[in-house]
C-alpha positions in Angstrom: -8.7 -3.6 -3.8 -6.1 -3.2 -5.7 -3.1 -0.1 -5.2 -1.2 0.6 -8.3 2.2 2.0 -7.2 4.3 1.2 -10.1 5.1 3.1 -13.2 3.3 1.3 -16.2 5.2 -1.2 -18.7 7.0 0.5 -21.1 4.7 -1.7 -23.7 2.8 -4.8 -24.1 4.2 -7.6 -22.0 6.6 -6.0 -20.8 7.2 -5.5 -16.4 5.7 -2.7 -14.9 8.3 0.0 -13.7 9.1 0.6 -10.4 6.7 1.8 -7.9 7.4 5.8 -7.3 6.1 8.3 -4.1 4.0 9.9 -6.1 1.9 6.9 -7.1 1.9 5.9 -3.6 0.7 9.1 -2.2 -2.3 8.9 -5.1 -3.0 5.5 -4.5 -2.8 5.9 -0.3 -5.4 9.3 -0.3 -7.6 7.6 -2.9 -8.0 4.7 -0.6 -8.3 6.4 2.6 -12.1 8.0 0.9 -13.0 4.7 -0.2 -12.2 3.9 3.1 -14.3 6.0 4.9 -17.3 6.0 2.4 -17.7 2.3 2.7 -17.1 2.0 6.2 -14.5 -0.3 6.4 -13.8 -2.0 9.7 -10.7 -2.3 9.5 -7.8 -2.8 6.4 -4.7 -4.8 6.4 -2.0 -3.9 4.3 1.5 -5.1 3.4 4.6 -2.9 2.8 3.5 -1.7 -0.1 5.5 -0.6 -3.2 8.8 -1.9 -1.0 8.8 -5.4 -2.7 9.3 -5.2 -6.7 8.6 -1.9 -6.3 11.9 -1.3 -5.0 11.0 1.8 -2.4 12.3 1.8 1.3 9.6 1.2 3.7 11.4 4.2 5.8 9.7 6.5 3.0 6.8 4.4 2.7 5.6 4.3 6.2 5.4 7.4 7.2 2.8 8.0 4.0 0.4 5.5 5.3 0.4 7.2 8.7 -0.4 10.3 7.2 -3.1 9.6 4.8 -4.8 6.2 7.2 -3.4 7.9 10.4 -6.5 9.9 11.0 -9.0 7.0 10.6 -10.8 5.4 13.5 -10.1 1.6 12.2 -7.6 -0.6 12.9 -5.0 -0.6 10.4 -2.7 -3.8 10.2 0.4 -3.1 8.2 2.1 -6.6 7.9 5.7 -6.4 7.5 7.2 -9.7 6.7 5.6 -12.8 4.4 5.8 -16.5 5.5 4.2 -18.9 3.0 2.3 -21.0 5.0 2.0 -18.9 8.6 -0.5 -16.9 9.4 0.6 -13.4 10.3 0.5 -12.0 13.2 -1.6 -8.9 14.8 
């Protein structure tokens, strides 16, 4: 599944604009119904929109708690990248 948090290119080929809270929010509620309505097991999730996206993960966070808080799965939020190693749990 893919969460589209950034802003889109200003045209054709050009980057996509920085991920805002708003998109996050949108993108975060829409996939906690998907979520539910497919019966997902569980969903692992990297620091989204804090990469390129440029937000801090101390505003990002606390927007996955409230929107994936409430669900009865486990929730993996992985917070560093290692080429190579798998993460850990």
């Amino acid at each position: 599944m893919n969460l589209f948090t950034q802003e889109a290119a200003a045209s054709h080929g050009a980057k996509p604009g920085r991920a805002t809270i708003e998109n996050v929010n949108h993108c975060l509620k829409a996939l906690g119904k998907v979520i539910e309505a497919e019966k997902f097991k569980s969903i692992a999730l990297p620091r989204l929109a804090t990469g390129v996206g440029g937000l801090d993960w101390k505003d990002v966070k606390p927007l996955i708690e409230k929107h994936l808080g409430h669900l009865s799965i486990p929730i993996y939020v992985y917070g560093t990248y290692h080429p190579g190693v798998q993460a850990e749990e």
